[in-house]
Structures are given as C-alpha cells and as structure tokens.
C-alpha positions in Angstrom: -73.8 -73.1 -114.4 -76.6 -75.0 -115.7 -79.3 -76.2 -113.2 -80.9 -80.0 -113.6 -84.4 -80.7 -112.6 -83.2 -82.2 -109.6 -81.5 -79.6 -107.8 -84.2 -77.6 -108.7 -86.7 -79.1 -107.0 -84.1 -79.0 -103.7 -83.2 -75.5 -103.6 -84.2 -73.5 -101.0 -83.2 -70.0 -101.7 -85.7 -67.4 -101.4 -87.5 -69.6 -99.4 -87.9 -66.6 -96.6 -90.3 -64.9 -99.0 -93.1 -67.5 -98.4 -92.7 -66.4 -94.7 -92.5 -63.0 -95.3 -95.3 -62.7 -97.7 -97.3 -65.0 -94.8 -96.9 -62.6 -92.2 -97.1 -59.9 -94.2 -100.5 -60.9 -94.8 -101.1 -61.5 -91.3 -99.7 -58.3 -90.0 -101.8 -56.1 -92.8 -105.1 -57.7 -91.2 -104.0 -57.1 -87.8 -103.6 -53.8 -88.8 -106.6 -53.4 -90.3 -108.5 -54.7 -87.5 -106.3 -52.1 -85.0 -107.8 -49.4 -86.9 -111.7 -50.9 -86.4 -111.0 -51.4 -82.9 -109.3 -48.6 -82.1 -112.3 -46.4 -84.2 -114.4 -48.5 -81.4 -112.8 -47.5 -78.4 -112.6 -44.4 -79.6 -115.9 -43.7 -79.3 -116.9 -45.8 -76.3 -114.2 -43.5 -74.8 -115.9 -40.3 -76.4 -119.5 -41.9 -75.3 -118.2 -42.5 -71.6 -116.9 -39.2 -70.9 -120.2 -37.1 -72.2 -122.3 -39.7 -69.7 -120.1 -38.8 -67.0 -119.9 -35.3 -67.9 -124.1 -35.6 -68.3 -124.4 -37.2 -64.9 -122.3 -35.1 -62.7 -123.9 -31.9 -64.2 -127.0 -33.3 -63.5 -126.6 -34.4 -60.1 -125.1 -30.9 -59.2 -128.9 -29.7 -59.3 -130.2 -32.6 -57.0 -130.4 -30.5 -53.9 -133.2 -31.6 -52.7 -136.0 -29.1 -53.7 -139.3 -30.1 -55.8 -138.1 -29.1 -59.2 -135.0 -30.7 -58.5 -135.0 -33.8 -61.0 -136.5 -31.7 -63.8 -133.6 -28.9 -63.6 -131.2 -32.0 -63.7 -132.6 -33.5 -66.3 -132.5 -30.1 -68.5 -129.3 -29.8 -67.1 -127.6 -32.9 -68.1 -129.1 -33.0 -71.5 -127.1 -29.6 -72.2 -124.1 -30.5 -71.0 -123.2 -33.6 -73.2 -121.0 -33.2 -76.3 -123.1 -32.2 -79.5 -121.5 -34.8 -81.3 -119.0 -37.8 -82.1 -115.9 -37.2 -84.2 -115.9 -41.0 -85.2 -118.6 -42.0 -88.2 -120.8 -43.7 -87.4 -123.5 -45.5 -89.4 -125.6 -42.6 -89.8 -122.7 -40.4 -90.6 -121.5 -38.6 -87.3 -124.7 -38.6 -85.7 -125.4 -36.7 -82.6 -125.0 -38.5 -78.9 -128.6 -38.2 -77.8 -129.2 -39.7 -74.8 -131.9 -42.4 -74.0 -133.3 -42.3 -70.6 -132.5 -40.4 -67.5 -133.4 -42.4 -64.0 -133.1 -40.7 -60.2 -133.3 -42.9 -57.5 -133.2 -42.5 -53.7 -131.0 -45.3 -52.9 -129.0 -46.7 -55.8 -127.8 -49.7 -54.3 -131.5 -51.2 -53.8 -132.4 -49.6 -57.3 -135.1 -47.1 -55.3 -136.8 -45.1 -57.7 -136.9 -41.3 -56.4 -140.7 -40.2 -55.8 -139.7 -36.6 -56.2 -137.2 -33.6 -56.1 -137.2 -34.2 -52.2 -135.6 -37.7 -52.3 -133.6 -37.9 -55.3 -129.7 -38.7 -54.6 -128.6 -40.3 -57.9 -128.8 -40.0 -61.3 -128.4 -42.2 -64.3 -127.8 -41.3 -67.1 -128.1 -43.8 -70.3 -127.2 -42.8 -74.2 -129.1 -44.4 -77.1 -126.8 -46.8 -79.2 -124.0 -45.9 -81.4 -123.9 -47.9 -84.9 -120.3 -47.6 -86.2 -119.2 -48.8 -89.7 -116.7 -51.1 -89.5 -113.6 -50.8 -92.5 -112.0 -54.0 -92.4 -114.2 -56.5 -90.7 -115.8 -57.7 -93.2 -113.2 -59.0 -95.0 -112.0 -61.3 -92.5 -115.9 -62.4 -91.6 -116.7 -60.0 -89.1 -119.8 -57.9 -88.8 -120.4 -54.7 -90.6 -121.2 -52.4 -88.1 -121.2 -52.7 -84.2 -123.2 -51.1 -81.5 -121.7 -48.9 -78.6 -123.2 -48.2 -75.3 -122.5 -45.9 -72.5 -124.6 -45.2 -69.2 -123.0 -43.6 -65.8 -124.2 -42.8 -62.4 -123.7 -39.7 -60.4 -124.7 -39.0 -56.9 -124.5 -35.5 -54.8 -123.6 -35.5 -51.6 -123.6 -31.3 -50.6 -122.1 -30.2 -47.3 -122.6 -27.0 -45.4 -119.8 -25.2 -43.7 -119.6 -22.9 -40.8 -123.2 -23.5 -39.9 -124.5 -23.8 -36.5 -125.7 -27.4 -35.3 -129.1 -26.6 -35.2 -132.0 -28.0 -37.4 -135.9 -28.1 -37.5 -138.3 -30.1 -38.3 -140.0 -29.4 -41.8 -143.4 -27.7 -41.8 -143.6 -29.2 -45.1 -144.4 -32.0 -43.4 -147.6 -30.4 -41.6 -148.4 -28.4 -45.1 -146.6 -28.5 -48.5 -147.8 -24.7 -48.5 -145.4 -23.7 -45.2 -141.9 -25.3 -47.1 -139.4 -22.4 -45.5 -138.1 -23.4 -48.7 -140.4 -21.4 -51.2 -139.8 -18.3 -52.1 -143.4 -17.1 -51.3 -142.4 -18.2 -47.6 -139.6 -15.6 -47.7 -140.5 -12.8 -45.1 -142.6 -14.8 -42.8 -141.8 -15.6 -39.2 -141.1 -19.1 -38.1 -141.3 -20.1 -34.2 -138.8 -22.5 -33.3 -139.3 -25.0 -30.0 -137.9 -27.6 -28.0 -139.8 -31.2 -28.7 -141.9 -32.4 -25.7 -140.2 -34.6 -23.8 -141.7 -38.3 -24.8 -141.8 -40.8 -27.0 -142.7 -40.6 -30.5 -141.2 -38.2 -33.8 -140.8 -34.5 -33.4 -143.3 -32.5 -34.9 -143.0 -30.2 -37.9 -141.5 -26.8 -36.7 -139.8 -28.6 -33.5 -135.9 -27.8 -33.6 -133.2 -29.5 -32.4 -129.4 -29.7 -31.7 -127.2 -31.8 -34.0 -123.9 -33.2 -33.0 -121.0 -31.5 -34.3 -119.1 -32.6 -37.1 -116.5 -34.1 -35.2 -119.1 -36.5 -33.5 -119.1 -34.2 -29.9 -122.6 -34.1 -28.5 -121.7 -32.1 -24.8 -124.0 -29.2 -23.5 -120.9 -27.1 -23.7 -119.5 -28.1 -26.8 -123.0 -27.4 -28.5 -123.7 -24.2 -26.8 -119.6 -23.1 -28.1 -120.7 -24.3 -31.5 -123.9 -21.8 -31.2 -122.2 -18.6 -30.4 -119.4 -19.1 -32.5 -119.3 -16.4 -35.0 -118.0 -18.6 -38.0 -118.2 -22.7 -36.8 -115.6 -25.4 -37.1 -116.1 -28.1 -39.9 -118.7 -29.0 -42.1 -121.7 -31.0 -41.7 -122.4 -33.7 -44.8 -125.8 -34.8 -46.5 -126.7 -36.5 -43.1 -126.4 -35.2 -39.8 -126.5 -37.0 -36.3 -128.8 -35.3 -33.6 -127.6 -34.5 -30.4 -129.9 -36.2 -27.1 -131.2 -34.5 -24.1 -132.9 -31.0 -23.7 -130.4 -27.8 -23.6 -132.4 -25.5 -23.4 -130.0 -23.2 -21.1 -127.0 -23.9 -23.7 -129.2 -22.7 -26.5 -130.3 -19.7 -24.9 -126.5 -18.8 -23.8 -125.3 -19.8 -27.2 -128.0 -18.0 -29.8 -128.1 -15.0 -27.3 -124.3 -14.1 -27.9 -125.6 -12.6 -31.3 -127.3 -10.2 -28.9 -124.6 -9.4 -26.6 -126.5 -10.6 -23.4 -124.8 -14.1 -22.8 -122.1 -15.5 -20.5 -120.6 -16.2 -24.0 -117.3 -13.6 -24.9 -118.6 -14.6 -28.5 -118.9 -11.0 -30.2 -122.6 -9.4 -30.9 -123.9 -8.4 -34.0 -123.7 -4.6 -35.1 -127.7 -4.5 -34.3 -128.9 -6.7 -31.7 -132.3 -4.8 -31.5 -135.5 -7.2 -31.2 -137.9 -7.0 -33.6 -141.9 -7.6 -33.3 -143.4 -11.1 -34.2 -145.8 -11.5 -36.9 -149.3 -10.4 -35.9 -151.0 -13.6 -36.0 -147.9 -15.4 -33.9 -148.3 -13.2 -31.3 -152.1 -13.4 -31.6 -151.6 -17.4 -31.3 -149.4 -19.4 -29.0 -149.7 -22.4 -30.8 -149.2 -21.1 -34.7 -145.4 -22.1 -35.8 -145.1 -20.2 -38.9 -146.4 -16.2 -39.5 -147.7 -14.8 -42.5 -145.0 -12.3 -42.5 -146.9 -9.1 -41.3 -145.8 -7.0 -38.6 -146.0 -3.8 -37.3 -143.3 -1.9 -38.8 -145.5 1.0 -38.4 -145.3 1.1 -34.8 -141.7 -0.1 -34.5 -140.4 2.7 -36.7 -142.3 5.2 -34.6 -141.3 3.3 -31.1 -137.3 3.0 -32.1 -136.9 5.9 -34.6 -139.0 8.7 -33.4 -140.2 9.2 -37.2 -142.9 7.3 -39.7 -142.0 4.5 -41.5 -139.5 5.0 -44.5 -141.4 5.0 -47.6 -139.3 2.4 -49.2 -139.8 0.6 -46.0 -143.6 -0.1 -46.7 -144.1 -3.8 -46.2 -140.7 -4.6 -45.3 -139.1 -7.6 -43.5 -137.3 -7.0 -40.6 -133.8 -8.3 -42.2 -135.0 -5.2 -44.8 -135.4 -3.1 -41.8 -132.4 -4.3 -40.4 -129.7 -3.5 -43.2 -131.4 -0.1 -43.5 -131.2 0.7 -39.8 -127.0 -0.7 -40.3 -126.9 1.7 -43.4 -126.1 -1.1 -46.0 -127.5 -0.6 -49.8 -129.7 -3.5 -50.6 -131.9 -4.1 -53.1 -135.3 -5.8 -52.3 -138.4 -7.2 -54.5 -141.5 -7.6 -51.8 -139.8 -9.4 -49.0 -137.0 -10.7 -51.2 -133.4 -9.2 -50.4 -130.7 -8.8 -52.7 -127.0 -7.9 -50.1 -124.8 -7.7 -51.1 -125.8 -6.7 -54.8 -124.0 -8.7 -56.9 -121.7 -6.0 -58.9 -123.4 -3.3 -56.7 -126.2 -3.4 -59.4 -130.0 -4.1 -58.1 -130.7 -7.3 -60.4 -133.7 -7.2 -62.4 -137.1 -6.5 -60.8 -135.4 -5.2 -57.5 -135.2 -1.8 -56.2 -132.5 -0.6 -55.0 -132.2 0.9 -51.5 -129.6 2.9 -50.0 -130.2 4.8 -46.6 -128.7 8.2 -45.9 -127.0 6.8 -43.1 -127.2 3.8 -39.8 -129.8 4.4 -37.6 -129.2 1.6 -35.3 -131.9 2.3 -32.3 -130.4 3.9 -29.0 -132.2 4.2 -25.7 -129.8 5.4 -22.6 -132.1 4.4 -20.0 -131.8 0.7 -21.0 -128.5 0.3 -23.5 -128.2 -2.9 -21.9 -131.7 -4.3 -23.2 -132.3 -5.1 -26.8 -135.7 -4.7 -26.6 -135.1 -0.9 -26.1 -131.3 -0.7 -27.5 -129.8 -1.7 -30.6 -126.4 -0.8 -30.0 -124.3 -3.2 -28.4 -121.8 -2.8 -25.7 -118.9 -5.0 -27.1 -116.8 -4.9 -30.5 -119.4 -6.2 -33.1 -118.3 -9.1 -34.8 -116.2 -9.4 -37.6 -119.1 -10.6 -40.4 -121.4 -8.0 -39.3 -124.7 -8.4 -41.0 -124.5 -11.5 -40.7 -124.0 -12.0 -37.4 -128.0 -12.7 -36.9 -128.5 -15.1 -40.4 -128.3 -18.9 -39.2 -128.5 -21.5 -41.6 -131.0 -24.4 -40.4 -131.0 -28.0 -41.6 -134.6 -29.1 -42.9 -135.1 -32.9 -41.7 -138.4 -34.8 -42.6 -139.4 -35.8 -38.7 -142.8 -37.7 -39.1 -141.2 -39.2 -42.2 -138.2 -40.6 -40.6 -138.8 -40.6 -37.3 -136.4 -38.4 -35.9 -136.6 -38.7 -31.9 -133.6 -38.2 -30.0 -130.1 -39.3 -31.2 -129.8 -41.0 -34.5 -128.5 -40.2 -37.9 -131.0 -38.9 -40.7 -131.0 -37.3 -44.1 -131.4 -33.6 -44.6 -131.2 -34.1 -48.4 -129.4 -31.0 -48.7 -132.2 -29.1 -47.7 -131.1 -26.0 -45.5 -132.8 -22.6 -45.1 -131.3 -19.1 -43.8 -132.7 -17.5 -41.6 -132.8 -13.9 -39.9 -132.8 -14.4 -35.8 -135.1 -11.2 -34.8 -134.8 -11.5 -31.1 -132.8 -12.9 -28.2 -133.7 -16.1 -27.1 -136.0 -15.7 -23.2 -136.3 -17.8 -20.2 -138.2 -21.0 -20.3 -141.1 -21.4 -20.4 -140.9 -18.8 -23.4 -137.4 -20.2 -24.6 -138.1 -19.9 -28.6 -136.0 -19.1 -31.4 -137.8 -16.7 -33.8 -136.0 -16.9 -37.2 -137.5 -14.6 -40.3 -136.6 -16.7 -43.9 -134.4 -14.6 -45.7 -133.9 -17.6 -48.6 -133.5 -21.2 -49.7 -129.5 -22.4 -49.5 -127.8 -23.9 -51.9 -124.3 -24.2 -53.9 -125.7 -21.1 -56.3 -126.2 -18.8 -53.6 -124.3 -19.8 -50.8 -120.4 -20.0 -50.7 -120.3 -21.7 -47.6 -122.8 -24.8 -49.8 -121.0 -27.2 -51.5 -122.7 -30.1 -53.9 -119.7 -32.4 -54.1 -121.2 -34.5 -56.7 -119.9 -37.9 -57.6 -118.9 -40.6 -60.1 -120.7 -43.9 -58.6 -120.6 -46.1 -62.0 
C-alpha cells in the first residue's frame, strides 16, 4: 500500500527509538561518570584506611616517654600502604604522607611540647591527583584532588597493679627519671607527703583510689596485699585523701609475711641493704645503686660474693638466691629469658641451686630470715615487683584527692625490705624497668580512632 505525503508526516511508528536512543545517551554518560566516581571513592577509601592504619600505629608508641613522638612518627610512616591501586596523575604514585602533628589535648588543638605530654596524633597525606576518563566530555575537570587525614589517641591501662603512685623525680632532675634505663639498679625512697597545703614533692608517694572509685583505709590496704589486684586503672587515676600510713605498712608488708594480712609472702622475703649514699643521707630520695653486696653475701651466705654477682642489684641477687636462670647486662635483668635464650649482650646466669637465707634463731624476722613461714604465693618472683604510677606533682598540682594524668608512665619496681614503724615508715623500691605494652602483659595501649 502506497503512502501519501500526508500520512507520512503523521505516522508515529518507531517513534520509541527517539526515546530510546535519548536515554541511551543519558544512561552511557551516567555510566561513564559511575566509573570516575567510583575510581574516586575508591581511593579516598584506600587513602582513609592507610591514615587510620598510620595513626593508630603511631599512637600505639605514645606512652609517654621522651622519644615517644619520634618512634611514632617512624612508626606511622612504615605502617601506611606503599601504594594506591587506582592511577593516578602521576601514574600510581606512592601515598606519602604530608605532616604528622601530636597534641596534648585535641579538642583545644594543644600542641604536645614533648614525648611526656603527647596523647594524640594526626596524621595528614599529601594530595592525590587522579585522572578523570569521562569528565571531560561532559565539561568536567580533568583530574581531581583527594585528601585524607585521621586522628588517633592512646589511652593505656594497667591491670593488676597496686594503687600506689609517686611523685616523679623527673620533676626535681630530668637525670633521676626512674624511667631511664641508666636509673635501673638504683634505690628509690618512697614517703608519705607532709601534711599541708601545697603539691607533693618529687619522690612523695601516694595511695590512689581503686578502679571502682573506693577510697577506704581497708579497701586500700586489701588492694596492697593482694597478690594479683582487681581491675585496671586507665590513663588517669584519682588519688585517694588522708594519711594511711598503718594500711600501707600492713598491706606492702604481706609480701614479707609479717602482716595482719592472710595475703601469701613471697618465696624470699629477706631485706636487702639500701644504697650507701641513702643510708648515709636521710634526706636523698633516689641512690646511685651501690650497695654492699660484699657484706650481705658474707652476713646471709656464709661465703664471698658469687663472681657473676659482682655489681649486682638486689632483684639480681634475689633470683639467684630463689635459683631462677636469668640473664643480666650491668644492672639490667632479662627473667624470664624470652625462649630461655640470654638476648644479645646479656649473660646468662644460672645458680647451682636456691639459697634463700635461713637463720633459726630469728625465722620470724626478715632481716635475719629469708624463708617465710606460710605457703609462698602463687607468682613467686614476683611477689616483691610493684608497678608504680609516675604523676607530674609540682606540674599539676597533685595534693590530696583529685584526678590527674599519669600519661602512661609507670615504673616496676623491686620492694627490698618490709615496710617499719613510723617515723621510719618508707617503702624502698629498686627499679628493675620502664613499663609498657612491649614488656608488660598486664600494659595495655588501647589506642583510638578520634577523627
């Protein structure tokens, strides 16, 4: 059938394809633009994750100590992916990242000074360029910039420590931080504050509340004797008010086996000398870690001084007289020897047997008796190692009850003799090392995504 001009121009047949090929056209640049967009959030995704990954490596290492920001930086830097798998404008190039920030208090943007007070971490990558396929065509730029930048904090807790902290001698002298590992060995003095107004002094120590926000004599002294303590105590810790100087003595002394505590003792409670100059000087707080093991040997054992004794600290002299292998470098101590291997520049030492002092006409007395009368408790060694939170006094003003930051800055130390009567009611704790999550189970550095 022949068609006319007229009913040509009035059909409508195949009049769908002018739709069709429309959104056809519309759908192809939709797509097109999908694929740009999804390249972008592909790496903005990729980006993110490395500057998280970055800042939570990095904040891992902020625990408090001098060098602190410097490992974190080294740290975060190492830890971020090598590369993107989009191309980018220079052809893959790697994620480097721009700046790396520490501050002390995030929300008010306070720079860190040091090691000592940084909390947080930021972590910022340079810019990503990434070619863009389609965009163009429709008007659209040819490449786009993408940015990533997160913030970590740490916020480390200590389990199964005593509540018991001291005031840093850092404070008093950079050159006395318990913390350094040329301080291991010496002898700190540990005392009460004087009653009175203003901050406790550097090498003061005092009771913190326990976790569960209990502050009684009893609870405190409990808390003390305990061989293994409930709960954990977080980046800040609220001190306990009000002199207990009885509760301490009962508590600490349980390690000792002469306390109204049923607590058990340690498999030694024998005391050991103070340093030379601490007993030389009432009012010197830390020791320069010599003591007369000379005389102690020949007092206790009957015998000179073990050769591979010579200029050792009294936690050294202690595992020997137990029996225990140990390795030791100087003053440092390496028990239990990881693998049972001395690491490197350590020498091992393993005595022939325990030699734990005995004296039957006082076995009651550890000044003259090492052995104790009760079932030794069930971490041995470690019965007489307390680990001590380090809190900046003069700096913040610590003075009776209040909350305050210990940074994560905590300190182990070997207790070398019961606790006396007032007025001579110290606690004498030898530094055996610096705590933290590498070297300390019980340390945790719970670090944190903040932005």
């Amino acid at each position: 059938m022949a068609y006319g001009p007229g009913r040509f121009l009035t059909d409508r047949h195949g009049g769908v394809l002018i739709y069709s090929a429309m959104f056809m056209a519309l759908a192809v640049g939709a797509g097109a633009l999908a694929i740009d967009f999804g390249r972008l959030e592909l790496l903005r995704s990729e980006m993110q994750h490395a500057a998280d990954a970055a800042a939570l490596s990095g904040a891992v290492q902020l625990n408090g100590q001098d060098d602190s920001m410097v490992r974190a930086e080294n740290v975060a830097r190492n830890a971020m992916a090598p590369s993107s798998n989009v191309p980018t404008a220079g052809g893959g190039a790697p994620l480097n990242i721009a700046s790396v920030n520490f501050y002390a208090d995030y929300a008010t943007k306070t720079a860190a000074l040091s090691g000592l007070d940084a909390k947080y971490i930021e972590i910022t990558f340079a810019p990503q360029q990434v070619n863009l396929l389609f965009a163009p065509v429709f008007g659209g730029p040819a490449t786009r910039a993408m940015n990533a930048s997160s913030v970590a904090r740490v916020r480390p807790f200590v389990c199964h420590a005593p509540p018991l902290m001291m005031c840093d001698l850092t404070e008093q002298d950079p050159a006395l931080d318990p913390t350094l590992p040329a301080n291991i060995g010496r002898l700190i003095r540990l005392k009460e504050p004087q009653a009175g107004g203003g901050a406790w002094a550097p090498g003061n120590f005092g009771l913190l509340s326990l976790p569960d926000g209990s502050s009684g004599a009893a609870d405190i002294s409990n808390a003390l004797a305990a061989v293994t303590p409930n709960d954990c105590y977080e980046i800040d810790v609220v001190t306990a008010t009000g002199s207990k100087t009885n509760q301490v003595k009962e508590g600490m002394n349980a390690r000792f086996d002469v306390s109204s505590h049923t607590d058990p003792p340690a498999p030694n409670v024998i005391n050991y000398p103070v340093d030379t100059d601490l007993g030389a000087d009432a009012n010197l707080k830390m020791g320069d870690g010599v003591w007369d093991i000379d005389t102690y040997w020949t007092d206790k054992h009957g015998a000179a001084t073990p050769a591979e004794l010579a200029g050792a600290s009294r936690y050294q002299a202690y595992l020997f007289e137990l029996g225990l292998p140990f390795a030791r470098n100087g003053k440092l101590t390496s028990y239990p020897m990881p693998g049972g291997v001395a690491p490197a520049g350590y020498t091992e030492i393993t005595p022939a047997a325990a030699t734990v002092p005995v004296n039957g006409a006082n076995p009651t007395l550890p000044d003259f008796d090492g052995v104790p009368q009760n079932t030794p408790a069930s971490n041995g060694q470690a019965r007489r190692l307390v680990e001590v939170a380090l809190l900046q006094c003069v700096a913040d003003g610590v003075n009776g009850h209040g909350t305050y930051p210990t940074n994560g800055k905590y300190v182990e130390m070997f207790i070398t003799q019961e606790v006396k009567d007032p007025p001579d009611a110290a606690i004498y704790g030898e530094i055996v090392r610096s705590l933290s999550s590498f070297n300390d189970p019980e340390f945790h550095a719970n670090a944190a995504l903040v932005e």
